[in-house]
C-alpha positions in Angstrom: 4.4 -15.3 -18.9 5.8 -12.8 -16.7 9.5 -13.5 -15.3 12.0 -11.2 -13.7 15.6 -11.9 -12.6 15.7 -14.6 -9.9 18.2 -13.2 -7.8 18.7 -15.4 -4.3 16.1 -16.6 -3.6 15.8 -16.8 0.5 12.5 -18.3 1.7 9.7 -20.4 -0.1 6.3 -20.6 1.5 3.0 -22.2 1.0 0.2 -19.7 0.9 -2.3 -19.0 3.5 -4.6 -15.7 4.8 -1.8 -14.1 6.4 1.6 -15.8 5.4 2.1 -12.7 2.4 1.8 -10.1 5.5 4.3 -11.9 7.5 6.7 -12.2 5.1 6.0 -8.6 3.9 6.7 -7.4 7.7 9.7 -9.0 7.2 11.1 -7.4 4.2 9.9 -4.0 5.8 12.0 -4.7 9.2 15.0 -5.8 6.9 15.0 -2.3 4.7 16.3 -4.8 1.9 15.6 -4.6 -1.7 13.9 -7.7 -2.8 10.4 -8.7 -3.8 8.2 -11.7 -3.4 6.4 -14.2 -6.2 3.4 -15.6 -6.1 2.5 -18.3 -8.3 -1.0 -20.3 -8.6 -2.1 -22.6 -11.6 -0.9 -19.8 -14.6 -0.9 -16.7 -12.2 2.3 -15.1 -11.2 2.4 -11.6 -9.0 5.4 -9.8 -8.0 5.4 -7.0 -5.4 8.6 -5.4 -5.2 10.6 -3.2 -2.0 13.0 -0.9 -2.0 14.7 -0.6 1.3 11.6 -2.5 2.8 8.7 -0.2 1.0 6.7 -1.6 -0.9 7.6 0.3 -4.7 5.6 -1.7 -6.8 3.4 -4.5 -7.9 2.8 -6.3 -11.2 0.5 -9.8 -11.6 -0.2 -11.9 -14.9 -3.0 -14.4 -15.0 -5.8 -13.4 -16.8 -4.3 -10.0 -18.4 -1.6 -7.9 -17.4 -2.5 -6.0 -14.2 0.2 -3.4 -12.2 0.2 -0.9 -8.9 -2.9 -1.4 -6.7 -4.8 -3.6 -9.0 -1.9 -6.3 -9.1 -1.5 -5.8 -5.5 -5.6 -7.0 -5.0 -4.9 -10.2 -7.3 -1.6 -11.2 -5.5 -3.2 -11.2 -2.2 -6.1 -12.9 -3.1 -3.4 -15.8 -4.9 -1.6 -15.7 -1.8 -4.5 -16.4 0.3 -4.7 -19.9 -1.6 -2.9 -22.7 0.4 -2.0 -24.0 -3.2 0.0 -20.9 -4.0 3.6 -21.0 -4.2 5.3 -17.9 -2.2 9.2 -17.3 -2.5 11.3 -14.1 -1.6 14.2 -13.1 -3.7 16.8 -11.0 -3.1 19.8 -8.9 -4.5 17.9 -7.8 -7.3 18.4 -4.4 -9.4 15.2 -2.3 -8.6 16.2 0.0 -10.5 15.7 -1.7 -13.5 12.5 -3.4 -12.4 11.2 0.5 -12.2 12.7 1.4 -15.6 11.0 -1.5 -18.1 7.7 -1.4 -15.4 7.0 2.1 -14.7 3.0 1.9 -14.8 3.6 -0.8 -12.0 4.4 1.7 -9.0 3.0 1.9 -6.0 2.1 5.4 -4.2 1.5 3.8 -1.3 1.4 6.5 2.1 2.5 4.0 4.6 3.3 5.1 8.5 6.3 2.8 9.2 7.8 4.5 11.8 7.8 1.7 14.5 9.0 4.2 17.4 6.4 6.0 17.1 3.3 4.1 16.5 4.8 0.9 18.6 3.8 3.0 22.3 1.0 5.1 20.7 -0.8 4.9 24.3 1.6 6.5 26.1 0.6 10.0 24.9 -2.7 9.6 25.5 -4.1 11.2 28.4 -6.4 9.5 30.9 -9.1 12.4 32.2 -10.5 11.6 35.6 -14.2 12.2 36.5 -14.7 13.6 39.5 -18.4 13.8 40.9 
């Protein structure tokens, strides 16, 4: 079974198809290190952020699985309204990185709300004229 530090744990959720997105979006507007479980029957998943990214992702359930592949299995978990969903926080990333290094993420997110937030304003409308 695969356990890391508790740390505070600050919200607990049922699962659902978009409750892991919302509480992602709001680990991302925090910029917080934390990381959120997902457990169903004898699968556990962690994906972990540093300063709101996501850094990594590890599951256990049938076989170990880590980075995108883990990422998959704990979304389809947390799309199970029997899944368990907590966030924890004031954990050591750091460490997480150093025993779980194959568990990275190299994700190429745009997060830049500012910019994408008004993305039709620098569109241009272009008349036809007859």
């Amino acid at each position: 079974m695969l356990d890391l530090p508790i740390g505070v744990i600050t919200e607990k959720r049922r699962g659902g198809p978009s409750v892991l997105s919302l509480l992602a979006k709001d680990i991302i507007s925090a910029k917080v290190d934390s990381y959120i479980r997902s457990e169903i029957n004898s699968s556990i998943g962690y994906i972990v952020f540093r300063n709101g990214s996501p850094l990594m992702a590890i599951h256990s359930g049938n076989g170990n699985s880590h980075a995108v592949n883990a990422l998959e299995k704990i979304d389809d978990d947390a799309a199970e309204l029997d899944c368990l969903l907590t966030v924890h926080r004031n954990v050591d990333v750091d460490l997480l990185l150093q025993i779980y290094p194959n568990s990275l993420l190299n994700l190429d997110l745009n997060l830049d709300e500012e910019k994408n937030s008004e993305w039709w304003k620098d569109k241009e409308i272009s008349s036809k004229t007859w």
